[in-house]
Structure formats: C-alpha cells, structure tokens
matplotlib code that plots the C-alpha trace (Angstrom):
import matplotlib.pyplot as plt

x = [42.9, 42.2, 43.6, 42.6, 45.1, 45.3, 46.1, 46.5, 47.0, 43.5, 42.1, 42.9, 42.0, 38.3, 38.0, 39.0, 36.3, 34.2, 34.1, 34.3, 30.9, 29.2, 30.6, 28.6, 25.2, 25.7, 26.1, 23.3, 20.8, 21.7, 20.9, 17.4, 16.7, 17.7, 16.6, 13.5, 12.4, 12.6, 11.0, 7.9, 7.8, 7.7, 4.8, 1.7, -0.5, -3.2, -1.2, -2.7, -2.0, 0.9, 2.6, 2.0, 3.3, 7.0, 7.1, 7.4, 9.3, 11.9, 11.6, 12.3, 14.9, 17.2, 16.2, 17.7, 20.8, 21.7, 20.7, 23.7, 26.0, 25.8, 26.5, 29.2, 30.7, 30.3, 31.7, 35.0, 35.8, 35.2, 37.4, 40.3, 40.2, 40.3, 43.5, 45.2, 44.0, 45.8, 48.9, 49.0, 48.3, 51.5, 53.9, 52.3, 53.1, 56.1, 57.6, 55.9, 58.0, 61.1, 61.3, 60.3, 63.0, 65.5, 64.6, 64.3, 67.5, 68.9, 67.1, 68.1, 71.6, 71.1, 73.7, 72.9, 75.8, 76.4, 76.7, 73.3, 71.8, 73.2, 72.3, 68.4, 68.5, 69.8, 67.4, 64.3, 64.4, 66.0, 63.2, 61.0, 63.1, 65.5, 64.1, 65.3, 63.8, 60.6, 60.5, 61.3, 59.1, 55.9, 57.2, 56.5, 53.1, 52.0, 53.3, 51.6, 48.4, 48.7, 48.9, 45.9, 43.8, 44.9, 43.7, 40.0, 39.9, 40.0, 37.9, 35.2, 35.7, 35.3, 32.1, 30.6, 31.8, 31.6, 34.6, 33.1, 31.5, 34.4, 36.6, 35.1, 31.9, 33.8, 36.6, 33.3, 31.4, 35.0, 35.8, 32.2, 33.1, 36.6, 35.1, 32.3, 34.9, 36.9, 33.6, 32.5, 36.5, 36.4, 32.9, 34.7, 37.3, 34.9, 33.1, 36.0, 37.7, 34.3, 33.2, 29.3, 26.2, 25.8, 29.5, 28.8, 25.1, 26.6, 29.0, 26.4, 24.1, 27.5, 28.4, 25.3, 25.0, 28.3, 27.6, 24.6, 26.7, 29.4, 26.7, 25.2, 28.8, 29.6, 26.6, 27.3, 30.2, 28.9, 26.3, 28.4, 30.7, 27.1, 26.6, 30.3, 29.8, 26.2, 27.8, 28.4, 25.9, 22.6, 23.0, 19.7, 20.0, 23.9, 22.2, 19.4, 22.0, 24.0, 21.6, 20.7, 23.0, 21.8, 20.7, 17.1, 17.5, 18.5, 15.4, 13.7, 14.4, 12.9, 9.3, 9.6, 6.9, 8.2, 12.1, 10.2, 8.7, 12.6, 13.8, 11.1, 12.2, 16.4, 14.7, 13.0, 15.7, 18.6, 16.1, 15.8, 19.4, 19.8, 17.2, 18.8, 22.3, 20.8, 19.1, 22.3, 24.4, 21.9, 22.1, 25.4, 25.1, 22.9, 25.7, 28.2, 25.7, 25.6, 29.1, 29.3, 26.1, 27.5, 31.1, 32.3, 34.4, 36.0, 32.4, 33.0, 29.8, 30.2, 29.2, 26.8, 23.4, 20.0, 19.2, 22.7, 21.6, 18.0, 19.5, 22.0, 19.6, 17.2, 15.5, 16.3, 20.0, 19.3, 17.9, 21.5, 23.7, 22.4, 22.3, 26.0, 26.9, 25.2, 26.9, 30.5, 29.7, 28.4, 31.4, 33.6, 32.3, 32.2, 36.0, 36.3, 34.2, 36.2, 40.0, 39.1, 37.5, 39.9, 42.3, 45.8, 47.7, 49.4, 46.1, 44.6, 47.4, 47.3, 43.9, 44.1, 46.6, 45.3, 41.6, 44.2, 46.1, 42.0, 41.1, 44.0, 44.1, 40.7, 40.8, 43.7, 43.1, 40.8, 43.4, 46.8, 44.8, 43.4, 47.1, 48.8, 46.3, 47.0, 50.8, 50.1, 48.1, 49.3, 47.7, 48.6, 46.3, 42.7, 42.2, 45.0, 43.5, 40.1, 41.2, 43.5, 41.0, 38.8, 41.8, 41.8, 37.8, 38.6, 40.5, 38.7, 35.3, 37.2, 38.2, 34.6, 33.2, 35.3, 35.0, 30.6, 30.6, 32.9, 30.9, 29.3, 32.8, 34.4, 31.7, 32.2, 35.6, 36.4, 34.8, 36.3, 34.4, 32.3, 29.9, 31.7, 35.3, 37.1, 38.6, 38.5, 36.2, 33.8, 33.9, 31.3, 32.5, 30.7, 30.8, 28.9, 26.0, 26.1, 26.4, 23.4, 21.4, 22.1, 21.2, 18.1, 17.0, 17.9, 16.7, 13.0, 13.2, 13.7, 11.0, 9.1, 9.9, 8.8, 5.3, 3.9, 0.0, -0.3, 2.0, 0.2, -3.1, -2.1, -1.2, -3.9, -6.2, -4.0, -4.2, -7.9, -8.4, -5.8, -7.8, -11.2, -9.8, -9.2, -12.2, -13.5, -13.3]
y = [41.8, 38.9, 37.2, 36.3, 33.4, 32.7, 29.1, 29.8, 26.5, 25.1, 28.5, 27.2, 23.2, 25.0, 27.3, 24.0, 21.8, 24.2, 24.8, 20.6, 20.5, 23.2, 21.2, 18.1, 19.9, 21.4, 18.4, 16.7, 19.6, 19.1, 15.2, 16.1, 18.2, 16.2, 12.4, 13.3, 16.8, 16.3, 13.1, 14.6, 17.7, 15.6, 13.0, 13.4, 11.9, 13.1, 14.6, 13.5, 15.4, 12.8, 13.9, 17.2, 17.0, 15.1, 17.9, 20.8, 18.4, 17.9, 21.5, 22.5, 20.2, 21.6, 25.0, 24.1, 22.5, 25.6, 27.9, 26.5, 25.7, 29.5, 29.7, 27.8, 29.3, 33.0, 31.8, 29.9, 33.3, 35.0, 33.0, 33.1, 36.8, 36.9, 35.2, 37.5, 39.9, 38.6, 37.6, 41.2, 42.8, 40.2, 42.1, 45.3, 44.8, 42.8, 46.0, 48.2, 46.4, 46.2, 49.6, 50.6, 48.3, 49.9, 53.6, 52.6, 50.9, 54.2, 56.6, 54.7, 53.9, 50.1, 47.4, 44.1, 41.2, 41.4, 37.3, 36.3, 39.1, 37.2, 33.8, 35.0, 36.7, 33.2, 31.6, 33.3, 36.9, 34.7, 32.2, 34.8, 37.8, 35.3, 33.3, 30.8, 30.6, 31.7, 29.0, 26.2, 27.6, 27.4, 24.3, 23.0, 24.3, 22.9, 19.7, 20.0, 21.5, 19.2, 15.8, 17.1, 17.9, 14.2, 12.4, 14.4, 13.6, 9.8, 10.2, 11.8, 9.1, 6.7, 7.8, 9.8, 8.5, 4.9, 4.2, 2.0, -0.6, -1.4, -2.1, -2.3, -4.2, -6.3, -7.5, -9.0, -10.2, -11.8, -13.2, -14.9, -16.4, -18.1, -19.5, -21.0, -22.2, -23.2, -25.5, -27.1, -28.3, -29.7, -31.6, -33.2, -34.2, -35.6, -37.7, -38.4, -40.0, -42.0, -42.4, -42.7, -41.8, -38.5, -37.1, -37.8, -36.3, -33.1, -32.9, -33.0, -30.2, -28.3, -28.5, -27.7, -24.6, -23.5, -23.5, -21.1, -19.1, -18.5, -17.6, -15.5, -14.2, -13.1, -11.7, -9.6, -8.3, -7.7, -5.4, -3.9, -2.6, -1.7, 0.5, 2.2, 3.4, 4.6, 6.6, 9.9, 10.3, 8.8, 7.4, 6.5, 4.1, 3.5, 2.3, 0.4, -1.7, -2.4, -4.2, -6.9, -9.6, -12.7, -14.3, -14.3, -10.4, -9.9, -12.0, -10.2, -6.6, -7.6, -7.4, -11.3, -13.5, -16.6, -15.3, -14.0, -17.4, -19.1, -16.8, -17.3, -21.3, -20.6, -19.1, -22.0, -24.8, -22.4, -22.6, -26.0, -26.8, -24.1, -26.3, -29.6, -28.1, -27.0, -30.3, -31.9, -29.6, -30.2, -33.9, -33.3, -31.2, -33.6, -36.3, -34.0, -33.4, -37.2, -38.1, -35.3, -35.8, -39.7, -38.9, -41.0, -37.9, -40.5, -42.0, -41.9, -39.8, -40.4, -43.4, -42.8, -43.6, -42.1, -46.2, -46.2, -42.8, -43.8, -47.2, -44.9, -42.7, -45.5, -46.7, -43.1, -42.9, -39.1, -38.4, -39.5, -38.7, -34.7, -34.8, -36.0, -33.4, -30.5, -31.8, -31.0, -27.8, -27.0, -28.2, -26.6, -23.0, -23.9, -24.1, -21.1, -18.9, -20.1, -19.8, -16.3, -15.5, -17.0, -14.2, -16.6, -15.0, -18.3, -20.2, -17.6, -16.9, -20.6, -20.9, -17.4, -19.4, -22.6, -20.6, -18.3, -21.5, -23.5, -20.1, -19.9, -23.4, -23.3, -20.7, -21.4, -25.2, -24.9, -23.1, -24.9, -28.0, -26.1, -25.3, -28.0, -30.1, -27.5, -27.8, -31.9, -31.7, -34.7, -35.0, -38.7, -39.6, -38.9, -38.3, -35.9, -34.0, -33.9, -32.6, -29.9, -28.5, -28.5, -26.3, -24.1, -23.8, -22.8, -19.5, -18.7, -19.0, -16.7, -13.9, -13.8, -13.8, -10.9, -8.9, -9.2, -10.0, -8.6, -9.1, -12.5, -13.8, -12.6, -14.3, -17.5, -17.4, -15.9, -19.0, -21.6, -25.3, -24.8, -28.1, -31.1, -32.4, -34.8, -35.3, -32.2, -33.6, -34.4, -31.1, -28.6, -25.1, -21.5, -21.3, -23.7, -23.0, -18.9, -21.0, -23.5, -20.3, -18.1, -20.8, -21.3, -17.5, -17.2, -20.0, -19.4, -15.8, -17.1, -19.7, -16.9, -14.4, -17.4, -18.4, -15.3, -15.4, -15.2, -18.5, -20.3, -19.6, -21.1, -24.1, -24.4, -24.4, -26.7, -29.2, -28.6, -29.4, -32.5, -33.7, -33.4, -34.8, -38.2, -40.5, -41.1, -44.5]
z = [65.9, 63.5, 60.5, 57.1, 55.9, 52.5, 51.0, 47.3, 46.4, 48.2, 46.7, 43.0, 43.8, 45.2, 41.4, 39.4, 41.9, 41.3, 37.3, 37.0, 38.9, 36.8, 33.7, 34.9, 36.2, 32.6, 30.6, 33.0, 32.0, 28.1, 28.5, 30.0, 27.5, 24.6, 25.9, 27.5, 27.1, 23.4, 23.1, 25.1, 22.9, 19.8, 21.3, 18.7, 21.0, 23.2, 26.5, 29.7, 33.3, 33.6, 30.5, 31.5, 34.8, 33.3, 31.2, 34.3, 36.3, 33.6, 33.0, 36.8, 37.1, 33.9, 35.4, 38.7, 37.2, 34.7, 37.8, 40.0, 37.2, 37.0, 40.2, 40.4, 37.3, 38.7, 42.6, 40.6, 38.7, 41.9, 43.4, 40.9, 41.2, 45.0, 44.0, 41.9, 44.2, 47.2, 45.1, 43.9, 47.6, 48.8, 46.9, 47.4, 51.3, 50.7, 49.2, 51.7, 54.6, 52.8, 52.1, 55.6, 57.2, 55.0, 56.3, 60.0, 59.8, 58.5, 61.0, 63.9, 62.4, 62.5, 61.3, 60.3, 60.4, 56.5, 56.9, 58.5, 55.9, 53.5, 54.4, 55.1, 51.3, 50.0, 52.1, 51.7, 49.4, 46.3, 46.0, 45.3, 43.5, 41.4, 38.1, 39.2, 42.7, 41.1, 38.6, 41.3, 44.1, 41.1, 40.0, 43.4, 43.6, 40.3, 41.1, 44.6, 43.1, 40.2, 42.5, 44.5, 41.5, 39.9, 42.8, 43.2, 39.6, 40.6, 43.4, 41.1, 38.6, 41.7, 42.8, 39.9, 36.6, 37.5, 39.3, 42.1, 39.3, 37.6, 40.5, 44.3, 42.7, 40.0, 42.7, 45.2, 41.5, 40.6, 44.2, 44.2, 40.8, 42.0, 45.3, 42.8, 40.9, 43.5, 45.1, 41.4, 41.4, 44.9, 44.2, 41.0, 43.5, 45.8, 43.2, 41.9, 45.2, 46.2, 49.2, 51.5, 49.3, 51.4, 50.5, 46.9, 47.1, 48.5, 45.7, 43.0, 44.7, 44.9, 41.0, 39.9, 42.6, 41.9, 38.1, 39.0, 41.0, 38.2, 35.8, 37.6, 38.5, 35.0, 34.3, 37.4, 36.2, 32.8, 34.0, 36.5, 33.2, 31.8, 34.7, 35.1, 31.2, 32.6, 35.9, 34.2, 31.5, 33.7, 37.7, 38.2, 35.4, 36.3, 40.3, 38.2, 36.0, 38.7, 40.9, 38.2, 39.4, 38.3, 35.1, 36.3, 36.9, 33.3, 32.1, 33.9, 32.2, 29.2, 28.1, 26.7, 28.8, 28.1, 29.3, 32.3, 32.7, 32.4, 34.8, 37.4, 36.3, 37.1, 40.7, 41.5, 40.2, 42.6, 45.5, 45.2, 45.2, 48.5, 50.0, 49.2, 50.4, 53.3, 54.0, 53.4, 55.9, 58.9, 58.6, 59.1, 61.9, 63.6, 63.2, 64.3, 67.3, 68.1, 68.3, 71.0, 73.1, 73.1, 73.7, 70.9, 69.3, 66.7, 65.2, 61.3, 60.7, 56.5, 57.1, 60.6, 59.7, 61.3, 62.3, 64.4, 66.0, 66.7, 68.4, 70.3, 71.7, 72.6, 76.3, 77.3, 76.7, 75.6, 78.5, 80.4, 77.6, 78.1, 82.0, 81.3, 79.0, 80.9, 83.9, 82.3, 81.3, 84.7, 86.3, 83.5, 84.0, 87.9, 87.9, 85.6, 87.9, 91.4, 89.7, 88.7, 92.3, 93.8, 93.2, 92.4, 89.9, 89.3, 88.4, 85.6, 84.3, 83.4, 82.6, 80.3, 78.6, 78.2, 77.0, 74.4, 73.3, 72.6, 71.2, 68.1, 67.9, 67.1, 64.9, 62.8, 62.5, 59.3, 57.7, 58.8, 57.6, 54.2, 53.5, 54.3, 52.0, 48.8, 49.5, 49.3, 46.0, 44.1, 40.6, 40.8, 43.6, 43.8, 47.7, 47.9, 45.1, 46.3, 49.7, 48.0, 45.9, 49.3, 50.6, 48.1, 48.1, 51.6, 51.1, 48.1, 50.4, 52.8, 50.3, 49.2, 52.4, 53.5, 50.3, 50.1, 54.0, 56.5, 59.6, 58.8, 57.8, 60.9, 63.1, 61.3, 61.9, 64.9, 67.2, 69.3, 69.4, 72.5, 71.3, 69.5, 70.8, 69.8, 66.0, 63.9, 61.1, 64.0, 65.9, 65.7, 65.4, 65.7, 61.7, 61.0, 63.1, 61.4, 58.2, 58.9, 60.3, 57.4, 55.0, 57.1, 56.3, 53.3, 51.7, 53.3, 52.0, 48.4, 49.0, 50.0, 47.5, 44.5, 46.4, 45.9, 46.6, 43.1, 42.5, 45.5, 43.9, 40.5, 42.5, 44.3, 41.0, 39.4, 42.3, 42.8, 37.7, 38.9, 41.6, 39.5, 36.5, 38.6, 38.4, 42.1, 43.1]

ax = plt.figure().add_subplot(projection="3d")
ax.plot(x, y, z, "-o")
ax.set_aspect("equal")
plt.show()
C-alpha cells in the first residue's frame, strides 16, 4: 500500500513560485507588445518579408508567453485548493480516529494512565485544538514559509532582475580597478626611488596601462548598473550591456564614425603598451635565465646588460654552462628516484620534508616579503615606499586574479622555483612563465583582432601612395 505525503508549506512556496513566474511571462508579453509590436504596426512604410516575418515572430512569442502564464496561473490555484483540500481531509480523519479510539477503548474496557494521557494532550492534541497552540504552530510556518519565500525572492533578483550585475560582476570590475590602482601607485614609487633605465621604463608603460585599465574599469561598472536596471524589463539587452567593458566598447555602440575611429585608436595605443610590457617582462626573464644557466644567483640583473650576457655566453660557454645545468637536474631527479626505490622510511620521510619545506617556502615567500614591505611603509623614505606600494599591488593583483581568474591565479601561485636559485629577486618562479605565456597570447590576439584584412589592406595602400610619392633616386 502506498503513500501520498503532503508538505504544506513546500505546497504554498510552489503556488507563490508559480503565480511570480506567470507575473513576469505576463509583464514580458505586455513589453513586446508595446516596444515592438506597436512600433511595427504603426510603420508607414512599405513592409518587406522581413518586417513581416518580426511581426509573427513577435506575435508567436506573446502567444506563447500569455499561453503558459495561463498555465501557470490555473496549476497555482490548482494547487492552493489541493491545499485546503488536504487541510480539510486532516481534520476530517483526525476526528475520525479520535472518535474511534474513544469507542474501542470503551468496547474493550481500556484504561489509559490519566498522566501519560495528559502529558501526550499537552504535548501534541493542544498545539492544534488550543488558540494558543494554533496561533504559535502558524506563526512558525509563516515564519518558516516566509524565510523560504524571502530568500527565492533574492535568488530571483540574483539571476533574473539583475542581481548578478550589481554585485558578482561589479566586485571583479571593482577588484580590477584597485589592482590598477594599486600598479599606477607602485610605478610612481618606482620613478620616484630611481634606479636602471629598464626599472624606470617599466614603470612608465605601467602608469599609463593601469590608467587604461581603471577607465576602462569604471566604465565597466557603469554599464554593469546599466544592465542590472535592464535584467527584468529586457535580458537580451541586460546580456548586451553587460559585455561592453571598456571605453572602446562604449564608442563602439554608437553610430559616430569618428568615435568609432577613437576607439579603434584607445585599441591600438593599449596594445601597444601590452606589447611594450611584455617586451619588457621577457628581457627580464632572459636575465633571470642567465644568472641561473651561469650559476651566479646574486648578478644584479637591473643593471645586467645584453653586452655582459653576450660576453658570458661567448667561445661556447653556453654550450658548458647547459651541459652543467642539465647534469644537476639529472643527478637531482637521480637521487629522488633511488631514495624512493630504495624503500627507507628514514630517507623519504626526509626528503618529503625537505620537498614540503622548498614547496611552502616557495609559495609563501612573495607574500611574507609583500607584507612585511607594507608593514615597513615609511612616507619619509622613498625606497621603502616604493617597495610598500609594490606589496600592496601584490595582494591587490591576487584578489583580482582570484575573483576574474580562479584557475590561472592558482597556477601562478601554486609553483615552486624549479629554474632560477639563488636570491629571491633573481629566482624564476612558475608564475612568471604563466604570466609571460598569457601575455604572449593575449597580446597576439589583440594584435590580431586590430589587423583585420581590412586594416592590413589600408596599410598596404598607404605604404604602396608613400612609397610613389618619393622621388626615385
């Protein structure tokens, strides 16, 4: 024998689900019909098949949207009387069995301990026969039904009426803007404190990239507003608005050549300073690369030049300086592989320690050192200023990275420094190289995404007038 369980309280949330829905399909179907239905009834133009073919589709579409608001409407009031019904049938059987317990107790001259009948009435019958246990037994439903129904109200608003704009993609826009921030302040510092031309050229590329980025920051988050107030009334455009992040995106909305022409301009300029950043950051990792392959770990590679490295890796040095180096790690995973075979408990356990102790080490030692440098900010002394603001571009870097790129900002952190020993300026670490990489990608994609054929061909001419307007000879 089956049965049917009732949940009253899930019942009602379902009805009030239910008639919210049919509210919005409703409300959806009178937008059609007053933005765009209207506006093609009242073209005076000639119609083509086109116009014609807008008009069924938005016709179809409010059908279909009044059709299940209907049935929505009819299956909540369907459900609200299977309610009462069941309500009402409950006390119908709850007096049946009372009054048969009473008469089988009598036929059968059964006694009941007057105590523990008592104690069950006080327990159980007066919740439901006394005011008062009636009012505090639906007090506790509402407030049960009435926490459940304020918290699928918030997940609507989350993901329907524009919830997810104003908070999830405002906290990555407003993350993105402090780490820029956070990167124009620590370039300041740089230039501020001196030091080799490279340093100093870094910093500038990084001021004027990180002024980009904060631009196009706030005009992320201004469109992200734009597209929470659009959520509920029209998605499509809500998802449209929302995907304009820069200021070239914006431009780009309008009908205005000449701002289409500036924002094709703000493309290039950002490009250009990804590409000089980039150039910048492999020069580095070339130095970084030297000071390893030539085991001189505490080289000062600000002020390395490309004439020192060239001279270095003269009369075939590189040749003995890699044969060295691949010689180590040989020998290095060598003595890996034979404590592990050999089985001594003793031994791995060391060398499990010693590979855990590297591993944190590694991991934590940009941090340690970008927090110890913000605790040492000192207003008073440029170099300690510079190298806080650095610490503090650090974590702000981090809290973007793990709010617009979980996985990518995990990888870059989560690696030991398998390729450059020595002092911690000079070591290479897994970061970098996923940071060098996924500058490397990116920035050709942009390149790419500028030099469209069309672009390429517009060079190409003006090259070709420039080179005929030159008199030969």
């Amino acid at each position: 024998m089956s049965a049917a369980i009732f949940d009253y309280s899930d019942m009602s949330r379902a009805s009030n689900r239910a008639k919210t829905v049919a509210d919005r399909m409703d409300a959806y179907a009178d937008d059609l019909q007053r933005r765009i239905s209207e506006h093609l009834d009242n073209y005076t133009g000639a119609k083509t098949a086109n116009i014609y073919g807008a008009e069924r589709a938005i016709t179809q579409k409010i059908h279909f949207m009044e059709g299940r608001s209907a049935d929505l409407k009819q299956f909540s009031e369907r459900l609200d009387a299977l309610v009462d019904y069941c309500k009402q049938s409950d006390q119908q059987v709850s007096s049946l069995i009372s009054r048969l317990t009473g008469d089988f107790k009598t036929r059968n001259d059964i006694s009941v301990n007057p105590v523990w009948e008592a104690l069950c009435y006080l327990g159980v019958a007066s919740g439901n026969s006394t005011d008062l246990g009636r009012f505090l037994g639906d007090l506790l439903d509402k407030g049960g039904n009435a926490l459940g129904e304020a918290w699928d109200r918030i997940e609507f608003w989350y993901e329907y009426d524009g919830g997810k704009y104003y908070l999830t993609e405002n906290l990555a826009a407003a993350l993105a803007i402090a780490a820029s921030v956070a990167s124009v302040l620590a370039a300041i510092g740089t230039i501020l404190a001196g030091g080799p031309a490279l340093a100093i050229a870094a910093a500038v590329v990084g001021i004027a990239a990180g002024l980009f980025a904060i631009g196009n920051g706030v005009c992320n988050i201004i469109n992200n507003c734009r597209a929470g107030g659009q959520a509920a009334e029209d998605p499509g455009q809500a998802k449209r608005t929302n995907d304009i992040n820069t200021g070239a995106d914006w431009l780009r909305t309008t009908d205005n050549q000449a701002l289409h022409n500036l924002a094709t301009g703000l493309d290039i300029t950002e490009t250009a300073l990804g590409v000089a950043s980039l150039v910048l950051g492999g020069t580095e990792l070339v130095k970084k690369g030297y000071t390893w392959l030539s085991k001189k770990p505490n080289l000062d590679i600000e002020t390395l030049t490309f004439s020192q490295i060239k001279q270095g890796l003269s009369n075939g040095n590189w040749k003995t300086m890699i044969g060295d180096r691949w010689s180590e790690i040989k020998n290095g995973a060598s003595n890996v592989f034979s404590t592990l075979r050999s089985g001594d408990s003793t031994q791995i356990k060391a060398l499990l320690k010693n590979s855990l102790h590297a591993y944190k080490t590694s991991v934590m030692a940009d941090h340690i050192e970008a927090w110890d440098n913000i605790k040492a900010i000192d207003f008073s002394d440029i170099d300690k200023l510079g190298k806080g603001l650095d610490g503090i571009k650090h974590f702000t870097d981090l809290m973007d990275g793990i709010a617009n790129d979980t996985i990518y900002t995990m990888v870059s952190n989560l690696g030991l420094n398998p390729i450059a020993t020595g002092t911690h300026d000079n070591a290479i670490n897994l970061g970098e190289l996923v940071d060098f990489g996924k500058s490397t990608i990116d920035s050709g994609a942009e390149i790419k995404e500028i030099l469209t054929p069309d672009e390429l061909k517009k060079i190409t001419k003006r090259m070709h007038d420039l080179r005929c307007a030159v008199p030969a000879g």
